[in-house]
N, C-alpha and C positions, 0 to 999 in steps of 0.2 A: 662200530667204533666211531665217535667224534672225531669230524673235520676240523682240525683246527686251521684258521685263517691268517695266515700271517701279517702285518699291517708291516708296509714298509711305507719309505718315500719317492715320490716323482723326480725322475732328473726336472732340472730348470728349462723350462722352454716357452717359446713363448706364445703358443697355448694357452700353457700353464698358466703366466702371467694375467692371464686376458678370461681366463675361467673366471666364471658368473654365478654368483647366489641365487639359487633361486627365487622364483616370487614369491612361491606361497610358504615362508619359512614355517616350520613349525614354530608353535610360544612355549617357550623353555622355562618358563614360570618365575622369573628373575624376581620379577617387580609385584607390589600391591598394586590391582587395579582400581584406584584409588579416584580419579579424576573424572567429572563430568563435564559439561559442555559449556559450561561458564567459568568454574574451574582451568578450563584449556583457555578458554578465552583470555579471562585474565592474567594466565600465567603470559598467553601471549601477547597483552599489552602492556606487559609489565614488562618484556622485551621490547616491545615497538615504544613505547610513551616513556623513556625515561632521559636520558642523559641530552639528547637531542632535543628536547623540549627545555629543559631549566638550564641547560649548559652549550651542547656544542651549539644550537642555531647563534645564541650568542658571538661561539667563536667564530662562525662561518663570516657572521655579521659583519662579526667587527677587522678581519683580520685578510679577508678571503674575497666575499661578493657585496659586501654593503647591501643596502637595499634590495640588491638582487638574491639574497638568501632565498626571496620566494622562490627565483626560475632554480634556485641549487636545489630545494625541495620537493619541486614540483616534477625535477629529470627526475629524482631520485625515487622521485615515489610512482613514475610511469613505469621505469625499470624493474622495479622490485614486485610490482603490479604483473606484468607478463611472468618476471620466473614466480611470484606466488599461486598464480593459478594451475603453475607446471608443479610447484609441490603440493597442492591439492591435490592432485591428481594421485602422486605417486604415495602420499599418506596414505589415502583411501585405498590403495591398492596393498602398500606393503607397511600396514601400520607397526613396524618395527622400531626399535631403540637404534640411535646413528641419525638421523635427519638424512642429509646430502651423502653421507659417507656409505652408507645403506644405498640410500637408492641408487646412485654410481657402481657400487658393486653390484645390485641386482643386472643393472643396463648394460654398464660397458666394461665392465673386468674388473679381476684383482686388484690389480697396479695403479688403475683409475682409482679406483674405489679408495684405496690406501692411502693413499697421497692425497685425495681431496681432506679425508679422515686427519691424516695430519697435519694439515694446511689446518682445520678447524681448530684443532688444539690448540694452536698458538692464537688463532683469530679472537676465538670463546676469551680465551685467559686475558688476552691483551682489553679485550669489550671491558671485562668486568674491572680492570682494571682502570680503563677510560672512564665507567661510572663509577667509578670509588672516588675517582679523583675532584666527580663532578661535585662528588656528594658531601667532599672533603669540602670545596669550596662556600657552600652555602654552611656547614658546622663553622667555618668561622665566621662569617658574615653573622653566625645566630651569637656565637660567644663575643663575636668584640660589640653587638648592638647592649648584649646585658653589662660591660665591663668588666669582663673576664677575655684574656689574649692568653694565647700558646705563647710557645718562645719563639722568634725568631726563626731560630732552624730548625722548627719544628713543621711550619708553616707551609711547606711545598719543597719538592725534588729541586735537584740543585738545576739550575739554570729556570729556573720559574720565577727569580726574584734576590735579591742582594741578602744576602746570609742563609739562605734555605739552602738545606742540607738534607731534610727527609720531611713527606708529606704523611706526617702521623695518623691524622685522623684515616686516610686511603688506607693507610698499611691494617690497620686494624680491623676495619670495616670487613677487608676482603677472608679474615681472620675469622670473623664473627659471623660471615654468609655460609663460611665451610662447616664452624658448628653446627648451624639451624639445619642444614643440607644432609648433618648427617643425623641427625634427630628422627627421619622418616619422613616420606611422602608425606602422608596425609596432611599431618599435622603443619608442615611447610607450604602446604598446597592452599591450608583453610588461611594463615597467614601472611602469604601472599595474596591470596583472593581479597581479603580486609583492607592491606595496605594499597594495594591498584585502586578499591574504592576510592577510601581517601585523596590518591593518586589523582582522581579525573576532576573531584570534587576540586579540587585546586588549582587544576586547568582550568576549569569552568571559569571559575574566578578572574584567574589570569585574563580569560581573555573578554568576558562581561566589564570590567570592569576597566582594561586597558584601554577598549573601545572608546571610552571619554576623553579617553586624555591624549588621542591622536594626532599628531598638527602632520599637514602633510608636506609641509616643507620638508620633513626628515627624511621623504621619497625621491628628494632630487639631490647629486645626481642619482642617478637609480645603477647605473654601472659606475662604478666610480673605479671599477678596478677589471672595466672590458666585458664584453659579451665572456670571456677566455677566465674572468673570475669566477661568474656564474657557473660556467660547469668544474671549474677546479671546487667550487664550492661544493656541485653535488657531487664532485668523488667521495670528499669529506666527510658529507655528510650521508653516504647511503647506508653505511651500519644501522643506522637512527630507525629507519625502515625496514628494517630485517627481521626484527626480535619472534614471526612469527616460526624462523627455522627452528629458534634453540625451543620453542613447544614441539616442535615436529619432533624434535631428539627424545620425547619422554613419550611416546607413540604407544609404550608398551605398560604405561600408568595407565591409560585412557579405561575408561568404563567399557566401550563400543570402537574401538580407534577408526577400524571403516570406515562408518558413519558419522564420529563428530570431527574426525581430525580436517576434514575437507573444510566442513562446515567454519570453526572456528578459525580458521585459515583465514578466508573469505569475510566473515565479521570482524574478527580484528582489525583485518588491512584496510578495510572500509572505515572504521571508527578512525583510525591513527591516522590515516591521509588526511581527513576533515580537519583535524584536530593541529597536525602538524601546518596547514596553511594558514589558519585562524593563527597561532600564536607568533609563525614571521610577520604576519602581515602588523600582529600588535607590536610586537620588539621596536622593530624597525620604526613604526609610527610615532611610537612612546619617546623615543632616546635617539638622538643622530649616531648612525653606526657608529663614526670616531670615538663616541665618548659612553660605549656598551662595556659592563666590566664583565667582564670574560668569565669571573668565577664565580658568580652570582646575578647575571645580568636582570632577573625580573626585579627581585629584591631589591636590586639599584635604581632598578629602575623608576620604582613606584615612589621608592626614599627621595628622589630626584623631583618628584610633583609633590612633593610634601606628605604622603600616605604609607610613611615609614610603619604605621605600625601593622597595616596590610603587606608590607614590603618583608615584616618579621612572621607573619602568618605566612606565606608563601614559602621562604626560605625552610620552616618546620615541615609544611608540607612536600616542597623540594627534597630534603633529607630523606623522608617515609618513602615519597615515591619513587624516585631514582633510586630507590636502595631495590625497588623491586624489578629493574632493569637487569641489577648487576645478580640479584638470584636469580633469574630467567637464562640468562648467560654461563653463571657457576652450574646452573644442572643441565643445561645441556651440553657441556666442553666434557663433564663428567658422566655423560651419557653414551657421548662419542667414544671416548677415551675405555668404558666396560665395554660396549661391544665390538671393538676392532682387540679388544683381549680375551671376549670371550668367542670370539669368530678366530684367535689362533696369531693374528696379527700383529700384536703386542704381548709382552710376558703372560702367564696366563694371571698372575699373583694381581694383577689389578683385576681382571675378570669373576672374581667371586665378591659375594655381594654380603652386607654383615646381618646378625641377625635380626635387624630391622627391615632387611630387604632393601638396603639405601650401597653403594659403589661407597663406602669409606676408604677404601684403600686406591682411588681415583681422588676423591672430594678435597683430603687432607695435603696431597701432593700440588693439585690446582689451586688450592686455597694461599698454599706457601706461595707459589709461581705468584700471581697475581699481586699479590700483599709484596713485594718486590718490585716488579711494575711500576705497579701506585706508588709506592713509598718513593721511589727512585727514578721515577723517567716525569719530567710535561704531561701535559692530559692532549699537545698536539701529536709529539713524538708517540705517546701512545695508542693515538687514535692511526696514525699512520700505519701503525701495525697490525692494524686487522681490515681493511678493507679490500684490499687487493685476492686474498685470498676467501671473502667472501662473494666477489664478484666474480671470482674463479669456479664457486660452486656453485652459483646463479648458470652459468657456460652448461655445466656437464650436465647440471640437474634437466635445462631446456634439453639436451641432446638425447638425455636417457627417454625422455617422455616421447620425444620423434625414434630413436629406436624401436621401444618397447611397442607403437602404435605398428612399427612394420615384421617386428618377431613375434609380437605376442599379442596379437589385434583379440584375441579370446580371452585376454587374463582377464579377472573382475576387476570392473573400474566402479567406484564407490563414487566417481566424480570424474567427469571428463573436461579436459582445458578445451575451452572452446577455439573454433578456428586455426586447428593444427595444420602446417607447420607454423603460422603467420605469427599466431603471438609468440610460442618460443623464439621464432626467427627476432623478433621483438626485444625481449630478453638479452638476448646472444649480442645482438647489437648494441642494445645501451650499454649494456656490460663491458663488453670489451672499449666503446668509447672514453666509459668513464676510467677503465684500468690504465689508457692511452695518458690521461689527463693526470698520474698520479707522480711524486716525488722519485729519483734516480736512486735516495736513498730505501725509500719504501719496496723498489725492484729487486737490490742487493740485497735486503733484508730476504726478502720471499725469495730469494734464488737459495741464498744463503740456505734456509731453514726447510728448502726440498731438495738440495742434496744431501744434507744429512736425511733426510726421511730416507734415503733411496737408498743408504748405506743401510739404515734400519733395516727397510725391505729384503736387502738381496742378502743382508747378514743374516737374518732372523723371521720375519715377517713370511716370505715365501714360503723356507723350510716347514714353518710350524702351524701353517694356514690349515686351517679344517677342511678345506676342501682340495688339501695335498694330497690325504691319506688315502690310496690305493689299496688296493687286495693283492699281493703278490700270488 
């Protein structure tokens, strides 16, 4: 006669709590492996090269560090430099769907894991929201240079400007990234790979041709607003230098995830660091910080030496390619958001995936969030809202890689961080400096949005975790 097994639940303990994924997860066949190694690439410079280049260094500029936007850049992209080589490491080891929320549960528990997973959710939404709004700024810079204007309050979220009321062009954009998103991999993947072309192509630009028209009088003073602006600049601006996490979140598209995810880790971050100090060094040169407009700063910039109509070529390509920042960001908050539901975490109803093999029932939810956001908050207030909790996952991702070197010194590493502990230590510290340096309001926010996670958790989350279910 058949043993039948009965499946009950664990009491809460906390153990429990602190219990670990495995490393070698099995592949549950969710996704098309659809993605190669240029492919990843681009998807991941289409997170790192977009809003921060044609938008926030602008706001950094002009608002935050002056001239000193390079040393805001320069923290920012030392910092993100040490915890990238800690996510090299851990893609090539656990090339799963989750980015940081994955590898925190493989390292250091449930609860860890969990709570980083929804720290990203609101981070991912809030990013994509921050480049809508960038993207919004340059569609009108393109419509008022042809003689066509929005209305008034149509123009930007209320407190961006005397009658704005809703930031239109944001709200829809973020509308229009959840369609493409839910269309399938592939096909999003070969369109994003086109537009980051485009995307670099107009960098290039940017900064060939900035180059001329440099005076360097616009370098003094160079702190105009203290050594103490400079780094409040690079809390600002570290999202800018992130975008290779939300690639690590689609781990499980990858052709080979092992073998290329380290890789294009590594090449992105490399291209995007060059790329981001070349274009402060131009801003700043071209335009006196005081007089950088905030919502189109290149475009202004060049219209300001008479090369309005390079100023209108840029703005178009601004549009294309910051729009490939905020897809990079919508798939992997929607990446996060299916495997912390199909890991048992969240309801399981977002966890199934539609017949295209794409999270629609994730895509359409983040898509609303965002298009909200945009429509309705600043592009400061919203950038406020995602850094704290991605410098949060910079923290545990460094910690899980010194963990796993002293549990699991035999798992396969596809890629090893060199000089352990020294550069996570590295990581750890810029990270937490820069979280020091961030707004009272940006803390309440993030305290605010992880006790509810923790309600999530202890209501729901623990109970229904897959790796609850015992054998009574």
């Amino acid at each position: 006669m058949a043993v039948v097994t009965k499946r009950t639940r664990a009491p809460m303990t906390m153990s429990g709590v602190l219990r670990r994924m495995p490393v070698n997860v099995p592949d549950t066949g969710d996704f098309k492996k659809s993605m190669g190694l240029w492919q990843l690439v681009a998807l991941s410079l289409g997170g790192l090269v977009g809003a921060g280049v044609f938008s926030l260094a602008g706001v950094v500029a002009n608002e935050v560090a002056g001239p000193a936007v390079l040393v805001s850049f320069a923290i920012a992209i030392i910092a993100s430099a040490a915890a990238g080589l800690c996510y090299a490491e851990f893609a090539g080891m656990v090339p799963k769907a989750g980015s940081a929320y994955t590898y925190s549960y493989v390292a250091l528990g449930e609860i860890i894991g969990f709570m980083i997973g929804w720290d990203l959710l609101l981070e991912y939404t809030a990013i994509v929201s921050v480049v809508a709004i960038a993207v919004s700024g340059y569609l009108n810079y393109i419509t008022h240079y042809i003689g066509f204007d929005l209305p008034t309050w149509a123009l930007g979220a209320p407190g961006s400007g005397h009658g704005h009321r809703v930031d239109l062009f944001a709200l829809l954009l973020c509308l229009l990234l959840a369609f493409l998103l839910s269309r399938g991999t592939r096909e999003s993947a070969r369109v994003q790979t086109g537009l980051v072309a485009v995307k670099l192509v107009i960098v290039a630009v940017v900064i060939v041709a900035g180059v001329f028209h440099i005076k360097s009088g616009n370098y003094t003073p160079f702190f105009p607003f203290g050594v103490g602006g400079a780094v409040s600049g690079a809390a600002l601006a570290f999202f800018a230098v992130y975008g290779y996490d939300a690639m690590s979140a689609a781990a499980e598209e990858s052709k080979d995830g092992k073998r290329l995810m380290p890789k294009a880790i590594l090449i992105s971050l490399g291209i995007a660091s060059v790329i981001y100090l070349l274009v402060c060094l131009v801003i700043v040169g071209m335009v006196n910080y005081t007089d950088i407009a905030v919502s189109s700063p290149f475009s202004s910039a060049f219209d300001s030496v008479g090369m309005g109509v390079l100023g209108l070529v840029i703005a178009v390509g601004a549009v294309v390619g910051v729009t490939t920042s905020a897809f990079a960001n919508m798939l992997a908050v929607t990446r996060v958001g299916f495997a912390m539901s199909r890991d048992g975490l969240l309801p399981s109803y977002f966890g199934k995936s539609s017949a295209r093999r794409v999270p629609t029932r994730v895509i359409w939810p983040v898509g609303v969030v965002s298009a909200l956001i945009a429509g309705f908050l600043p592009i400061r207030q919203a950038a406020e809202l995602t850094n704290i909790g991605i410098l949060m996952a910079f923290i545990v991702v460094a910690l899980g890689v010194m963990r796993l070197r002293k549990t699991r010194p035999d798992a396969d590493r596809a890629f090893r961080t060199p000089w352990v502990p020294v550069v996570p230590l590295i990581g750890i510290g810029f990270s937490i400096w820069l979280i020091s340096e961030l707004t009272l309001i940006t803390w309440v926010r993030f305290v605010v949005w992880l006790v509810l996670g923790l309600g999530v958790y202890w209501g729901f989350g623990y109970r229904n975790s897959k790796l609850n279910e015992v054998a009574a």
